[in-house]
N, C-alpha and C positions, 0 to 999 in steps of 0.2 A: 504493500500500500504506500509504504514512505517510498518507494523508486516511482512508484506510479505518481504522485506529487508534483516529484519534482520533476519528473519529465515534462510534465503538463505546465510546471511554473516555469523550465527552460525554455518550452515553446513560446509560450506567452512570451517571454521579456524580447527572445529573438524576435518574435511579428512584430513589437512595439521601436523594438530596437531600427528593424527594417522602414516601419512606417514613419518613425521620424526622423530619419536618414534622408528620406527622398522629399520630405518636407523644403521646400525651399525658403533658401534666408535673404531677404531683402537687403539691399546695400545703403538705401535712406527707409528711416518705417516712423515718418510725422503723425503722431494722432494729436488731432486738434483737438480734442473733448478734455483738456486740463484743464479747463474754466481759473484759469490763472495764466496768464501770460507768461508772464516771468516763468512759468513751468512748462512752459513747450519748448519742446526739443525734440530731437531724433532720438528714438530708442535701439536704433539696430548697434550691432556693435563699431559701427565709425564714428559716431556722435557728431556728423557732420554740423557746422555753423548752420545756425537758423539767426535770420535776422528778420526784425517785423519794419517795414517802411510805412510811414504816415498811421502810426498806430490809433490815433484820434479817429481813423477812420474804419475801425473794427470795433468789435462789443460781441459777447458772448448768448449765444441765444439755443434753446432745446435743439437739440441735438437727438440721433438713435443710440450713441450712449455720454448721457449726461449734455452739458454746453460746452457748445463749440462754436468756432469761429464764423461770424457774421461780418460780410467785409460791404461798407457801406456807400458805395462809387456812386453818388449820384449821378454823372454822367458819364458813362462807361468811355464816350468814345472822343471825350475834351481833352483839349492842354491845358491839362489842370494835375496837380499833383493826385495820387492813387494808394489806395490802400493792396499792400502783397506782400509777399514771404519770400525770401531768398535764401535757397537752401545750397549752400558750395557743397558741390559733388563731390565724389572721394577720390583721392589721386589713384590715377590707372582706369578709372571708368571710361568708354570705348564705346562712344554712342553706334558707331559705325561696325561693332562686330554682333549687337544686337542688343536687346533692352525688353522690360516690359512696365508698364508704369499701372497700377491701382490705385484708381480713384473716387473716393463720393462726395455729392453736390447734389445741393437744394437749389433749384433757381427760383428766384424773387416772386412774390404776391402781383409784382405790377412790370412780368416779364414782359418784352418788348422782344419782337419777332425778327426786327427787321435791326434788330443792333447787335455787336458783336459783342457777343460775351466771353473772357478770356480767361481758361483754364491755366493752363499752362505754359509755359515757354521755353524753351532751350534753343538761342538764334540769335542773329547779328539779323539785324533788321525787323521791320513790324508787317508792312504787307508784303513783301518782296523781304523773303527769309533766307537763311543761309542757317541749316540748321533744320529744328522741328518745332509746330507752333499746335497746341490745340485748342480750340474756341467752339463756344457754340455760337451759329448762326442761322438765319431762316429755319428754326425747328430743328436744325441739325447739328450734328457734332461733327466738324472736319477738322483733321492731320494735315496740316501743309509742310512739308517737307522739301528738301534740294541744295543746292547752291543758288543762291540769287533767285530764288524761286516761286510763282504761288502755287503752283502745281499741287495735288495733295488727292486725299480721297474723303469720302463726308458720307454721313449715313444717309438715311433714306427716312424722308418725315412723315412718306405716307406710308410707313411701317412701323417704325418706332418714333413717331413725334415728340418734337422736347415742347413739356406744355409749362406753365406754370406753374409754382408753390410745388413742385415733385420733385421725391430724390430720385438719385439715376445713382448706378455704380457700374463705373469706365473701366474697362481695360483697353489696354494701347498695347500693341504688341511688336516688335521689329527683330527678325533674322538675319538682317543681311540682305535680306532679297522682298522678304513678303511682310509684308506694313498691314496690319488689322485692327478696328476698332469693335469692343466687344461692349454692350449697353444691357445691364443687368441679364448678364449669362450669356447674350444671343448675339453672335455675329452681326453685324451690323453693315462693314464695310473694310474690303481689302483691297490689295495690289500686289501683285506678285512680283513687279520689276520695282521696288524703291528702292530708293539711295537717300540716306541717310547721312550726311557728311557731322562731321562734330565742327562747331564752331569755332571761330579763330577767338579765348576768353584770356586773359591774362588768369583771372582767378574763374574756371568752370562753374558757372551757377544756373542750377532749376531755379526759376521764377514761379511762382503761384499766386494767380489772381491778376496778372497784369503784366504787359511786355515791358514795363518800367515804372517806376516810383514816378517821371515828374516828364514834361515834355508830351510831344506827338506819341500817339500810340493808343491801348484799348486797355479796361481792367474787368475787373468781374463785382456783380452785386448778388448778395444770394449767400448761402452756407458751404463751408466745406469743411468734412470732418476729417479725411484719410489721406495721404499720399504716401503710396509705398515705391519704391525704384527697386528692379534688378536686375543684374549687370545682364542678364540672357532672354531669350524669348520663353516663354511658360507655355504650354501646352491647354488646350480649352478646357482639359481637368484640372490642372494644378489650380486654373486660375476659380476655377468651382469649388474648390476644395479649398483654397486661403480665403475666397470672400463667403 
């Protein structure tokens, strides 16, 4: 009986051992939900710089777990200073040998369809990027990606419409070759010929909520709770299986 135990308790630790083996570990892992400023940070193990720009213009607001970051752009698309998050990527990150990015967002009670609301940023430039840019626009979520480029790919509104006051949870995915956007679980939008270059940065930095602090450009209005990075492409289960 005691051989019989422990074979059964060896098995077990091995499965568990296995299953969180192929677990993947994120290289930035920002959870907004600190409901304290001063206490956000990265948790993955690189502790990368997080910096908050134009802090006056964020406030904490319900969140799916607990409060989290409300960033409050009144006009997303002025030269006017911006509320975002600048997170310095980790040295050796390699946007160009592939990546995958997780993300959730609440867009605003009084969404506007026809303005650009800006997720994310990783680029040298704002319409014409050099780099990778993602926004939502007319109902949709698009990747524009290249050198000097708007080129990109965007979902589809009469399938997955971006409405108002609703969270969505993003996947972005890039191989090297095949660029995909995933909008709570479901495929949304690929390309199988992208090129992804990495930017020319002195110091490499993911943006969140805006192509810049102050000047020409776009930000975001609405909630965000999550931003994970990692350094490879995830697979349509890994990515089911971490959110």
């Amino acid at each position: 009986m005691m051989k019989m135990k422990s074979l059964l308790l060896a098995a077990t630790l091995t499965l568990a051992f296995a299953a969180s083996a192929q677990i993947p570990t994120p290289v930035i892992d920002l959870k907004c939900n600190a409901g304290d400023f001063a206490a956000l940070q990265d948790v993955s193990a690189n502790k990368c710089q997080v910096v908050l720009k134009n802090q006056d213009l964020m406030e904490w607001s319900d969140g799916p777990a607990g409060k989290t970051i409300a960033f409050k752009n009144e006009n997303i698309e002025a030269k006017q200073k911006r509320a975002e998050l600048a997170l310095r990527l980790p040295q050796g990150f390699d946007s160009t040998k592939g990546f995958t990015l997780l993300f959730n967002f609440k867009t605003p009670a009084d969404y506007q369809y026809k303005k650009r609301y800006q997720l994310l940023h990783y680029a040298q430039g704002v319409d014409t990027v050099t780099g990778f840019s993602l926004f939502v626009y007319w109902r949709s979520i698009t990747l524009r990606y290249g050198t000097a480029s708007k080129k990109g790919i965007s979902t589809k509104a009469t399938e997955i419409p971006i409405r108002p006051d609703t969270w969505y949870d993003v996947a972005v995915t890039y191989d090297g070759k095949r660029a995909a956007i995933y909008i709570n679980g479901k495929l949304a939008a690929e390309a199988t010929d992208a090129v992804i270059p990495m930017p020319k940065m002195r110091n490499p930095t993911l943006f969140v909520g805006g192509t810049g602090a102050t000047g020409a450009g776009y930000g975001f209005s609405g909630i965000i709770s999550k931003v994970q990075l990692y350094d490879r492409a995830l697979t349509a289960d890994e990515v089911a299986d971490i959110e």
